[in-house]
Backbone as a chain_set.jsonl record, in Angstrom:
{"seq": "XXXXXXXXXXXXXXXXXXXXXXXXXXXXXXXXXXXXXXXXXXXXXXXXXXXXXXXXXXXXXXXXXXXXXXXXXXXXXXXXXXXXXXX", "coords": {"N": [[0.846, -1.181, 0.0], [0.476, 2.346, -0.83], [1.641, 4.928, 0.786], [1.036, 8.027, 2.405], [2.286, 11.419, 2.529], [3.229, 13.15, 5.021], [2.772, 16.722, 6.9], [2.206, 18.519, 9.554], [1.116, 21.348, 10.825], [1.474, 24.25, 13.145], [0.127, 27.399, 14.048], [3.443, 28.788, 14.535], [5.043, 26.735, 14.003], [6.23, 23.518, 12.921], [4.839, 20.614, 13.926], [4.84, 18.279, 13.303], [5.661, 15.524, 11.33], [5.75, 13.461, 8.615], [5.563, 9.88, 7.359], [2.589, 8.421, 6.733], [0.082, 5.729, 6.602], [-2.726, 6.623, 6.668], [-5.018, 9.04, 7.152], [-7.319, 10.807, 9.558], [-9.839, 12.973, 10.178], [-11.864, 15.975, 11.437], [-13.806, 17.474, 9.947], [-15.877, 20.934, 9.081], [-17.975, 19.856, 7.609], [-18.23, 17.732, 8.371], [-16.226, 14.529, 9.543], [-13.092, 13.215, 7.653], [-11.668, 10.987, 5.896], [-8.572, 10.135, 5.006], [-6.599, 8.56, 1.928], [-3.77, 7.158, 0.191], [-3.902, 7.738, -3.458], [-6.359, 9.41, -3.088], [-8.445, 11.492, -4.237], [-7.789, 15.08, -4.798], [-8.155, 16.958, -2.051], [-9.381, 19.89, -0.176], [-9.779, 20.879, 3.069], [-12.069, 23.023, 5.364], [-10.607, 22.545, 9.312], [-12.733, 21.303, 11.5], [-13.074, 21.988, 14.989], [-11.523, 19.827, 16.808], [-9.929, 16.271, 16.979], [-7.258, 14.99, 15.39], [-6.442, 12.327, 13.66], [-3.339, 10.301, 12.636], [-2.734, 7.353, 11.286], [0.395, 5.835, 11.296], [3.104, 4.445, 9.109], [4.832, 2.912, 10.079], [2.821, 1.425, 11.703], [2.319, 2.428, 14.305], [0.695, 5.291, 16.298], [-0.646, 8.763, 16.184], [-1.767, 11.394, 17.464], [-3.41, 14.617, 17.48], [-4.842, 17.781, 18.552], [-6.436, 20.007, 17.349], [-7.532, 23.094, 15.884], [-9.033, 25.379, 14.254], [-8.234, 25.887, 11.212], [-7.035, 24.053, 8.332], [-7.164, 20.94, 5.898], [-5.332, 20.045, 3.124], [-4.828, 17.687, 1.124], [-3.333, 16.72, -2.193], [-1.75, 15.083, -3.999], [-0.801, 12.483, -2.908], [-0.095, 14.014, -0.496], [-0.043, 15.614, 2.186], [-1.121, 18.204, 4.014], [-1.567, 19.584, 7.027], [-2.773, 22.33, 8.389], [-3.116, 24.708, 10.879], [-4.424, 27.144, 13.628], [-4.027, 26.702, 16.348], [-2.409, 23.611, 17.397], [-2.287, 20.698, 19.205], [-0.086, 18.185, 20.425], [-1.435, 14.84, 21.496], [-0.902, 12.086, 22.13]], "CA": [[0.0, 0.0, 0.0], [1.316, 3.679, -1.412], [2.222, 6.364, 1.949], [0.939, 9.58, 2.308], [3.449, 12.293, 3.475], [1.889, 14.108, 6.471], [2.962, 17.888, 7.398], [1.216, 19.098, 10.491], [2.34, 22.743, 11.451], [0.531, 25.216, 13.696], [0.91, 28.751, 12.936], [4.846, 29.78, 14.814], [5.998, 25.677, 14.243], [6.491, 22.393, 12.638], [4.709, 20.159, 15.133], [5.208, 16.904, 13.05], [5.942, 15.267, 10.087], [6.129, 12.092, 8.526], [4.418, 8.733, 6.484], [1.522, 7.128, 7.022], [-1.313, 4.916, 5.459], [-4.63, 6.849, 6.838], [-5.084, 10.294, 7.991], [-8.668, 11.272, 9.578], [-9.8, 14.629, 10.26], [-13.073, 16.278, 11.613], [-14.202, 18.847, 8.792], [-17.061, 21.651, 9.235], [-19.19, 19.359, 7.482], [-17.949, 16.165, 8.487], [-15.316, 13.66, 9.45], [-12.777, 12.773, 6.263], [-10.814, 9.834, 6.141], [-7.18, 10.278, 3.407], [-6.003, 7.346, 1.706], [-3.27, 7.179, -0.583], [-4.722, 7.363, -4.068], [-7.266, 9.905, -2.783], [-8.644, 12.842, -5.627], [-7.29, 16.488, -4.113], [-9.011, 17.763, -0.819], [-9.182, 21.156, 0.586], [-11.126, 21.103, 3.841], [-11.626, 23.746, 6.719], [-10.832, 22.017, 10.486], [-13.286, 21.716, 12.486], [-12.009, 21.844, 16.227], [-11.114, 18.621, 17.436], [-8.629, 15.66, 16.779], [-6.442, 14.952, 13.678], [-5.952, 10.984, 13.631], [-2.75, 9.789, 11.74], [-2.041, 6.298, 11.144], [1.803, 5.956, 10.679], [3.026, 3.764, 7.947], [4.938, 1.891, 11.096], [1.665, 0.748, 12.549], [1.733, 3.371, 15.443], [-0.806, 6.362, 15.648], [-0.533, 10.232, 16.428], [-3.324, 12.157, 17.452], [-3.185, 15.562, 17.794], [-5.675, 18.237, 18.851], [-6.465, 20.805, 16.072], [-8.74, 24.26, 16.04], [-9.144, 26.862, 12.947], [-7.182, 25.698, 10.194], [-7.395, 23.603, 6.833], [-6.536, 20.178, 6.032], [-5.317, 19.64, 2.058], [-4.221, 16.825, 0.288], [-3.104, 16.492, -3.34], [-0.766, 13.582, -4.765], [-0.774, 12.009, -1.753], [0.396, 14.82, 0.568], [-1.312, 15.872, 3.181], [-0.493, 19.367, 4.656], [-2.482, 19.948, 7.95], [-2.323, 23.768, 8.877], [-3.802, 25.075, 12.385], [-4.192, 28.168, 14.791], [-3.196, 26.137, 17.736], [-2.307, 22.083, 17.389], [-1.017, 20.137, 19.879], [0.114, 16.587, 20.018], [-2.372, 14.408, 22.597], [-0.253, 11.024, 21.915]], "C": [[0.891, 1.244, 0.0], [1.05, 4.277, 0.361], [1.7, 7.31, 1.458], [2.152, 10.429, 3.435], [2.795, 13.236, 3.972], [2.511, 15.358, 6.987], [1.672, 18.385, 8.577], [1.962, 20.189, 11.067], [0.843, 23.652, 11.904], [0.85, 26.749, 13.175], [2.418, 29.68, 13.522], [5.39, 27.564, 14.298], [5.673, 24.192, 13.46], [5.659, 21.685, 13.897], [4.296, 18.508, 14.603], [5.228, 16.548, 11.985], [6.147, 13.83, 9.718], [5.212, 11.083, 7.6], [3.124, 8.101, 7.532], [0.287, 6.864, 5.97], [-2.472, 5.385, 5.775], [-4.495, 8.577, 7.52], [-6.612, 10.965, 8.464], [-8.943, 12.506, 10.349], [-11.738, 15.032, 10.761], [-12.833, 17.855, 10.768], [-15.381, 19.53, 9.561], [-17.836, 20.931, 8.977], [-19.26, 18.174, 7.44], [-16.836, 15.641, 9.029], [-14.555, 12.8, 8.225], [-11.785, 11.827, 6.828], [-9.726, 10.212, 4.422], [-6.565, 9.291, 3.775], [-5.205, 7.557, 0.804], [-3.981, 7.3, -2.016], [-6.039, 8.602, -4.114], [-7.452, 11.071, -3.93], [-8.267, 13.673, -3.985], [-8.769, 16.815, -3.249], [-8.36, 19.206, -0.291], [-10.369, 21.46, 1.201], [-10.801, 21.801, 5.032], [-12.049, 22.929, 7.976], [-12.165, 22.621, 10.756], [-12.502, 21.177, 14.218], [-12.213, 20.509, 16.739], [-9.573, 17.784, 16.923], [-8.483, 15.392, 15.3], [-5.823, 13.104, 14.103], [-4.771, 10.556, 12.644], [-2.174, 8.356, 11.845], [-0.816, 6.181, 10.646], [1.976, 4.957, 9.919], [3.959, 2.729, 9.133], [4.092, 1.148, 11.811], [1.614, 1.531, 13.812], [0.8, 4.567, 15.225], [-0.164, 7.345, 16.505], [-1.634, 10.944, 16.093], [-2.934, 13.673, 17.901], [-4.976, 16.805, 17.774], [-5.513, 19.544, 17.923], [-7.673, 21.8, 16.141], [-8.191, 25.737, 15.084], [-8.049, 27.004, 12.304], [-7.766, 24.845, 8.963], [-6.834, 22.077, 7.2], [-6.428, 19.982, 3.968], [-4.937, 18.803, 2.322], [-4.201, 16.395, -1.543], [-1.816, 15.479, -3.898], [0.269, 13.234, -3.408], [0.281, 12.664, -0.693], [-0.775, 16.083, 1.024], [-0.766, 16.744, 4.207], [-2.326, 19.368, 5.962], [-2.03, 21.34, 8.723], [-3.425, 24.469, 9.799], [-3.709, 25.873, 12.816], [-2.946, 27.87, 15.705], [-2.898, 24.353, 17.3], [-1.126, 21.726, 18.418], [-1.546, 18.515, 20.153], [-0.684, 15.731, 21.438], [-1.659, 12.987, 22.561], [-0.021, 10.905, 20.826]], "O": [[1.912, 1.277, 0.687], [0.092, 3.815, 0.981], [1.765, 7.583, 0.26], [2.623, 10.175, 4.543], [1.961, 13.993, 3.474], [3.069, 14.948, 8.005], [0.475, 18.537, 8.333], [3.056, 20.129, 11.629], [-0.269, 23.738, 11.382], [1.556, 27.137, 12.244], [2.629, 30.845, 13.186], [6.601, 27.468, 14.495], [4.489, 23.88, 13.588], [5.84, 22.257, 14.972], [3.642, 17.707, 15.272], [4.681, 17.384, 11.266], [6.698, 13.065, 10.51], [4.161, 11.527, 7.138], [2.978, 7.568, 8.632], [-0.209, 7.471, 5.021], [-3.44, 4.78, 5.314], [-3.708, 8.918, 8.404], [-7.092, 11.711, 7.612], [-8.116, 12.932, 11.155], [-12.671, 14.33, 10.373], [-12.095, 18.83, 10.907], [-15.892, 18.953, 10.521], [-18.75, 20.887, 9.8], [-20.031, 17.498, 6.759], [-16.047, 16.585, 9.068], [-15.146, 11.826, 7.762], [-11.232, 11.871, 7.926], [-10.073, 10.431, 3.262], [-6.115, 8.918, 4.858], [-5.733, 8.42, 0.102], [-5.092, 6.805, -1.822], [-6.67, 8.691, -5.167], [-6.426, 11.489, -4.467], [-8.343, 13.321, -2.809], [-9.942, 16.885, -3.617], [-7.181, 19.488, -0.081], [-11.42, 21.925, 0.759], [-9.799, 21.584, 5.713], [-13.212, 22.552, 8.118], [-12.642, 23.726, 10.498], [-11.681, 20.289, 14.452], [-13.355, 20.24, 17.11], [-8.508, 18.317, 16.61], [-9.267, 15.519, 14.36], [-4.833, 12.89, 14.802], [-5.264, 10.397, 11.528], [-1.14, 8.204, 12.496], [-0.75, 6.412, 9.439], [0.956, 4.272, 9.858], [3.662, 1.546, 8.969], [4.517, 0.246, 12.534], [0.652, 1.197, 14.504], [0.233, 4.793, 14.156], [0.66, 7.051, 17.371], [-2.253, 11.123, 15.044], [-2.058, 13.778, 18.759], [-5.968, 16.562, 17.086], [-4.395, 20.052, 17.828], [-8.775, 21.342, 16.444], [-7.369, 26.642, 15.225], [-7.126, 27.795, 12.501], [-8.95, 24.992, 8.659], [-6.262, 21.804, 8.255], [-7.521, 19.78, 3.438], [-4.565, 18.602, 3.478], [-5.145, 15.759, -2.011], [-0.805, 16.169, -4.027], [1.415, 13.525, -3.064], [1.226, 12.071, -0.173], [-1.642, 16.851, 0.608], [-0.083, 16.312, 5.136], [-3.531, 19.226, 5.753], [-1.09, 21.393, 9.517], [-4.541, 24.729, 9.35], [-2.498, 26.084, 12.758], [-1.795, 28.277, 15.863], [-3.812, 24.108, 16.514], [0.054, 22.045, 18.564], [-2.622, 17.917, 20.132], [-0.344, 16.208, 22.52], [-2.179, 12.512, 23.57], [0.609, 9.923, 20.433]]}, "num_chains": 1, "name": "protein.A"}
């Protein structure tokens, strides 16, 4: 299975980076799930968590409020007010 490359930055910092196979997200008008493969997204956070499945089989969750989440050829920029890492 293809990797997505995951940028998560708040707005002064880098606050993680890296592969993984799933990335899920709570949108304004929903909860999105990004899979490798996926057509181009551009969706505004809604406040809560940012789920990333790592391509090691561990997970990173982070807490996310008034920002975006794209993805286009399988990269997946997550850009935030505030984000911080919850495990």
């Amino acid at each position: 299975m293809a990797d997505l490359e995951v940028t998560v930055v708040s707005a002064d910092e880098q606050v993680w980076a890296g592969r993984a196979n799933m990335v899920v997200a709570r949108t304004q008008i929903g909860e999105i799930g990004l899979l490798a493969g996926h057509t181009p997204v551009l969706g505004i956070l809604a406040a809560g968590e940012v789920r990333i499945h790592t391509s090691d089989g561990g997970r990173v969750t982070a807490k996310a409020d008034d920002g975006f989440i794209s993805l286009q050829n399988d990269v997946v920029t997550i850009a935030a007010r505030s984000v911080e890492l919850v495990r």
